[in-house]
Structure formats: C-alpha cells, structure tokens
N, C-alpha and C positions, 0 to 999 in steps of 0.2 A: 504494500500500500504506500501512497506519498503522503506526504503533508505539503503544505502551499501556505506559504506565508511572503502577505506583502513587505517589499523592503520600505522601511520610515515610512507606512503607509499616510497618516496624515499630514507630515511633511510634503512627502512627493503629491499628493494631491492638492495643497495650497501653491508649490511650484508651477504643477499644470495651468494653476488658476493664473499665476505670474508668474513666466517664463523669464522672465528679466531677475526674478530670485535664485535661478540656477547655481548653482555651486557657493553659493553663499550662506554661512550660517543661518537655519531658521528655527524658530521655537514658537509655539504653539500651544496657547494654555491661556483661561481663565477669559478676559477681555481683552488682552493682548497688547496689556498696559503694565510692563515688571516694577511698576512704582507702587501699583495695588497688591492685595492679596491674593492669591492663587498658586496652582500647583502647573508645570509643565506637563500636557499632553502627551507631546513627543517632540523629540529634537533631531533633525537632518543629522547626518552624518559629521558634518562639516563642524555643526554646533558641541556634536560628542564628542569632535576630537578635543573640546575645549573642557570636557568634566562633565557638559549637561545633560540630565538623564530624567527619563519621567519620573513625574513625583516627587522632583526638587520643585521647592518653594521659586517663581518666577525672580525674586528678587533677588535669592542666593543666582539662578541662572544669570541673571544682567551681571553682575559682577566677574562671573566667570566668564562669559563671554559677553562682553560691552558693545558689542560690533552689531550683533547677532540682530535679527526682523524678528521681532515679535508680533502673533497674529491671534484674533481670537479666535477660539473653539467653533465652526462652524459644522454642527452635528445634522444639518440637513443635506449640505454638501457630502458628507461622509459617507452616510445612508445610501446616497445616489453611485456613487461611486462603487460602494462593493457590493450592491444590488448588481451591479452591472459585472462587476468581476463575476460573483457566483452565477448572476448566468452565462456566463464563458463556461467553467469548468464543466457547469452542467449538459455544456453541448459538445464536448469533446469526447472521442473514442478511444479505445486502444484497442489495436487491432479491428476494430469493428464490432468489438463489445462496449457498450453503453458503460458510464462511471458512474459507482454511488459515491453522493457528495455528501458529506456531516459538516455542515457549517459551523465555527467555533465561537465567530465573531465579527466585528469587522473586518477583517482582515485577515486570516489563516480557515484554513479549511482541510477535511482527509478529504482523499479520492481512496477509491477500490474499486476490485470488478465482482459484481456480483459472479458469485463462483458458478450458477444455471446459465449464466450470458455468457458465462468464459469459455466453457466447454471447447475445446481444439483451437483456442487461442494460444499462438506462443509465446507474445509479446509481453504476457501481466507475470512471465517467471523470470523474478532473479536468479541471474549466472554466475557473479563475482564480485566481490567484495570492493568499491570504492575507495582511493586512496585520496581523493581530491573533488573538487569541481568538475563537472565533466564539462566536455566539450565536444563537437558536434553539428548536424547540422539545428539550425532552431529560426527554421523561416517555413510559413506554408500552413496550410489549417490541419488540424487534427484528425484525420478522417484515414489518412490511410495505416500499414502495418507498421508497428513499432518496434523494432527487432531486440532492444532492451528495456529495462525500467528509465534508464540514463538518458535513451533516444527521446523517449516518452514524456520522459519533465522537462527535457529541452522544448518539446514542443507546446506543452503546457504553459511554459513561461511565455514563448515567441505569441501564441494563443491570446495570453492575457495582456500583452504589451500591447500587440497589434487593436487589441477592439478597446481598451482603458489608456494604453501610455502611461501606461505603469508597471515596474518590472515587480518581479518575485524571485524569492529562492523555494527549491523544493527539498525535501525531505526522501528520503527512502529506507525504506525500514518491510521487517517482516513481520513486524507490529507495528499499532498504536505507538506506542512508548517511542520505540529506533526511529520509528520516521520524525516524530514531534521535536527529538534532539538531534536529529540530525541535519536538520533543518540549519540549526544554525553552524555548523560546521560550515557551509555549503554557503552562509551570505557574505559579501549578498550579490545577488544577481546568479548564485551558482545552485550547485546539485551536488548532495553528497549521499553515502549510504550506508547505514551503520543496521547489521544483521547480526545474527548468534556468532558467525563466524570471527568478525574483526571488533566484537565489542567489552570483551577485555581489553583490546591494544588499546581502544580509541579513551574508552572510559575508565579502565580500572585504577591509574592514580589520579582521575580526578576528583576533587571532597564531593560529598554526599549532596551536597544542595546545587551541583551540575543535573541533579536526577529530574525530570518533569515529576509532582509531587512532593519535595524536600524544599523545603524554606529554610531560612536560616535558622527561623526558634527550631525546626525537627534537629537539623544539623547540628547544633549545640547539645541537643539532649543526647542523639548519637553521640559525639565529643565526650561525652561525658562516662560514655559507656564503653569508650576506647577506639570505635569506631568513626573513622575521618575520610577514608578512602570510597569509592565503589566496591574497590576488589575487597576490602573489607568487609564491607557489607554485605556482599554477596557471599563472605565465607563466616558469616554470622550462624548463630544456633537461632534457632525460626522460635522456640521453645523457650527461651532465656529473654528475649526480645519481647513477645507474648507478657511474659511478667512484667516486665520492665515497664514496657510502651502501651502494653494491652492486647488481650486476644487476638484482635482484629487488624491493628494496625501495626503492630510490631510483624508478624509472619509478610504481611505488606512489601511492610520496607524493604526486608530481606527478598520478596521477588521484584524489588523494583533494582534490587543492586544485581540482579541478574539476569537483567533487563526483561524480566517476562511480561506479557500484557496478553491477554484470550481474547479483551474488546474486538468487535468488529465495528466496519464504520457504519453508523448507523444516519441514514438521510432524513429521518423524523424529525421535523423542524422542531425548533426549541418552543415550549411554552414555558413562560416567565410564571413564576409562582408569586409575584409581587411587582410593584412599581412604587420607586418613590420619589421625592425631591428632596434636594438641601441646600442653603445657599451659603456661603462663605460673607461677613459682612467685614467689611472694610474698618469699621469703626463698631470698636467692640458694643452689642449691648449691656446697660447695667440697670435698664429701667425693665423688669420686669413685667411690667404691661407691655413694652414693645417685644419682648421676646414670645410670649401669650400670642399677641396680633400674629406673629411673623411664622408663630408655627401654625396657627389655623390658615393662612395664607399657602404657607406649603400642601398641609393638608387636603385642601381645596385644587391647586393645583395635579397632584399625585392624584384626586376624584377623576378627572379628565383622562387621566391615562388609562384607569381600571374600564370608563368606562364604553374607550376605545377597545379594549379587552374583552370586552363584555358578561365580566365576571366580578361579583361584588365582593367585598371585600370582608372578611373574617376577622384578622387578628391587623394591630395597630401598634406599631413602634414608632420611638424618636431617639434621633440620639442631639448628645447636646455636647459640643465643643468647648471647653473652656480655654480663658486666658492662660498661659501661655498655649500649652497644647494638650490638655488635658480631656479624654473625652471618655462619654459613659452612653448610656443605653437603655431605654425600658421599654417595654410592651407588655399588650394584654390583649387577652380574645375576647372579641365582641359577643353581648348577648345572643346575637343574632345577625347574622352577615345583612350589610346595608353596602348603598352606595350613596349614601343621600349626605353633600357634602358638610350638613351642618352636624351629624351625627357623627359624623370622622371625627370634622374640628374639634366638636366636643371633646371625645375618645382622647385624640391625640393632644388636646392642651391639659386634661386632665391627667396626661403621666407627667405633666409636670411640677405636681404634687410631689412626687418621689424623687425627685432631682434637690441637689444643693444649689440653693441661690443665695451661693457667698461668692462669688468671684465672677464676672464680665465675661461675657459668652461672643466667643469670635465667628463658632457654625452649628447651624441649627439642621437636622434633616428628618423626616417623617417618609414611614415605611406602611407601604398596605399592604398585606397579602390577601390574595384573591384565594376564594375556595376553589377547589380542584375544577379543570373542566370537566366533563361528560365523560365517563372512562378510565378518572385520574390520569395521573403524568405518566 
C-alpha cells in the first residue's frame, strides 16, 4: 500500500495563490499578523530552515525568521484544494485495478488495491526493498501498467501535480505503519519504501517517538523502562510492558517496534463524532461576564456546525486557557441530546461553575458531541 502526503501542503497552496512568494520564506497561522497571538499552521521549507515549525507561537516565528510573509489561515481555500487532490487519487489505476483511498486529512491519504480488483494484477506487488527516492518516469495519466510500486507513486505524484500544482511524497510500505513513515524518508517530492525486509536497517537505532503512535510523553515512559531504541522495543517482553504500560497498550508498542500493522485501508469517509470552536483572545479576559458572553458565542457558533451535521448534540465540553498557559477542561452529558443553540449556551456556560476564576483567560473553546449516526461509527 502507499501513503501520499502533500509536501508544506498549506504553504505551497498560499504560493499557488502568489506565485511571486516562490522560494521565499512563508508562515501561515492565526491572522497572519506575528504581533498578535497565534500559533503557526505551517511553515515553507524555506521558513524551516530558519527553526519554524507548526505550533510555535507566530511571535517566537517572527523573531526567528524576521524576513518570513506571514499569511492568515485561509481554511476554505484549503478544503478546495485537497477536495480536489483526493479526487485525483480516487481516479487513478494500477495496472487497471481501481484504488481504495482512506483519506487522513487535508492532506495525506493511503491508496491500496482492493485484493477482488487485483486479481492477475502485477503491478500492486512489491519486488525490493528501497534505498532512496526513486526515480523514473513520472509524466502521463495513471491509466496504464505499473510495473513497480516505485513506477506507481511516480505516477501518483506526476497525477497530483498535473490537475492541483502541487507536488507530494509517497510512502511505500507492506503496511499501514511502513508506508505512513516512510513517507517521510522519501520528502519531499520523492518515494521511499520501508517493508519487513529493510526495516530494522532503516529504523532500528532510531528513539521510539520516530514510531507513527509514540509521542514524546510515551517515549519518556519507555526511557524510563530502559527502552530508547526501535530495535529495543521490538526486542521488548510484550508481558513486562502489559504491566508496566497496561494490557493493551504496552503489547502495542512492542508491535509497533516491529513494525506490524493488520489495518487495511479503509475508504469509509470519516464521520466527526463532534464539532467545536475556540478562539485565542488577544487581550486576556479578566471580567468574567465577558468570558460567560464569549463562550455562549462559541457555543452558538459550534450549533451551526452540528447542525450542518445533522446530528444533535449529547454531551458538552469547554476548555479554558489561562494566563500564562495554563489550560483545563470540563464536560457533561446533556439531559437529553438538543441542538437548540440557547440550551448548549446554557450547558456550556454552566461548566463554568467548575472552572477557577483566579487568573485572566487568554483561550476559551467549547466542544459538542453529536450522538452516533444511524448505525454508529
């Protein structure tokens, strides 16, 4: 199977938009003003090389790159854009077997060939093990035989370029797991393939939070347990781990250090089990009536989404941000699932009972979740 992930996908698509921004540092985040509050979206390449990364504060960003175009968040632009990527991939062949697509997000996505459509297909079996980028031809639509996986994400890319002008790297893998990291091997703009075969070489000294699933808090508790490596972790006791981490996620870990994954790609579009809003406020609140106002305002707002959804809403959280950056959480399940936006507001300004209102509130956000649709998820 591949993975497909856009390269600086929101960057290169505010480039599309101005082409005269080419090669130049860009950053992307908030209102696209680094004097305000906000967090960066995504940062060009160009602005990485300077330290900036999403989820740094816009301001820490200006400082490290002072040169850099800052732009705001334009999330309808965005929509448009990998609407249109995903249906590329979804019209692309291999060999003349049709692709199931699992869309992840904006911007990354698996391919696979349904195994009844493969039938005396050559082209969907990996031969050998990847030591690079491939290379290749990568012009031409996707329609005819693919004689590797490698020929194949060339073409995928050439695919997505050609109808968006926007490039990608792919992923190759004999799972889920190999192709998601291998992805990044491979950017950007290349193909790499990381299988049972080369995936001790490729991963076994690197720490455990190279893994898709390992964050750095897992990583630290592993650290803690002597475990730093892949190849450690893959030569872990499943049973000692289990105690340790817990039943379920400790035996986990231990197959994720040895790269296993049984996932297939699944094309079932994603249904959101909630919609919320939050807004980051520029000048902290300290008057308690406007923090009241501002989260029935969210509330109301996050109504509109559910009810695009068309699914009302059950249970009702906020979280609240404090000065410096302190932040907490509460919810509760409603009587009775409503979408009626005065009954949220209610709901939702009432956890703010349970909240400390000692210290000046920088972000406020409010969560609905929607009862199951028809069938559950």
């Amino acid at each position: 199977m591949l993975h497909v992930d856009l390269d600086q996908f929101i960057a290169a698509v505010e480039v599309l938009r101005r082409p005269e921004l080419a090669g130049r540092p860009v950053v992307v985040g908030g209102r696209g003003d680094p004097t305000e509050r906000g967090v960066v979206s995504t940062a060009s390449y160009e602005a990485r090389a300077h330290g900036v990364g999403s989820g740094m504060p816009l301001r820490v960003a200006a400082r490290k790159c002072p040169d850099a175009v800052f732009l705001p968040v334009d999330k309808a632009e965005y929509d448009a854009a990998s609407a249109e990527v995903m249906a590329t991939l979804r019209a692309v062949t291999w060999d003349g077997a049709p692709v199931v697509v699992e869309v992840l997000g904006w911007d990354e996505a698996f391919l696979g060939i349904d195994p009844a459509a493969a039938e005396g297909v050559g082209g969907g079996t990996p031969t050998s093990p990847a030591t690079g980028p491939a290379t290749g031809p990568a012009t031409g639509p996707v329609t005819g035989p693919a004689t590797s996986p490698e020929q194949f994400a060339a073409e995928v890319r050439a695919a997505v370029l050609e109808a968006t002008g926007l490039h990608c790297s792919v992923g190759i893998g004999d799972n889920r797991l190999r192709a998601k990291i291998a992805t990044d091997f491979g950017k950007p703009r290349g193909t790499f393939r990381l299988t049972a075969e080369n995936w001790s070489a490729v991963m076994g000294d690197r720490p455990t939070d190279a893994l898709w699933g390992i964050g750095s808090r897992t990583a630290k508790r592993l650290a803690a347990l002597g475990i730093e490596t892949v190849d450690q972790l893959a030569a872990a006791d499943a049973d000692h781990l289990a105690r340790e981490l817990g039943p379920t996620m400790g035996p986990w870990y231990v197959r994720l250090g040895r790269g296993v994954d049984t996932r297939r790609v699944d094309p079932t579009p994603y249904v959101p089990r909630a919609h919320g809003r939050e807004e980051t406020f520029q000048a902290d609140l300290e008057d308690w009536a406007e923090v009241e106002a501002a989260v029935r305002r969210l509330a109301r707002a996050a109504t509109v989404d559910i009810d695009a959804a068309g699914r009302p809403a059950a249970r009702v959280g906020i979280k609240v941000r404090y000065r410096p950056f302190f932040t907490t959480s509460r919810s509760r399940t409603l009587p009775a699932p409503t979408n009626d936006p005065d009954v949220l507001g209610d709901a939702a300004a009432g956890l703010l009972d349970r909240v400390e209102r000692d210290r000046p509130v920088r972000l406020l956000g409010v969560r609905l979740e929607m009862v199951p649709p028809p069938g559950g998820y």
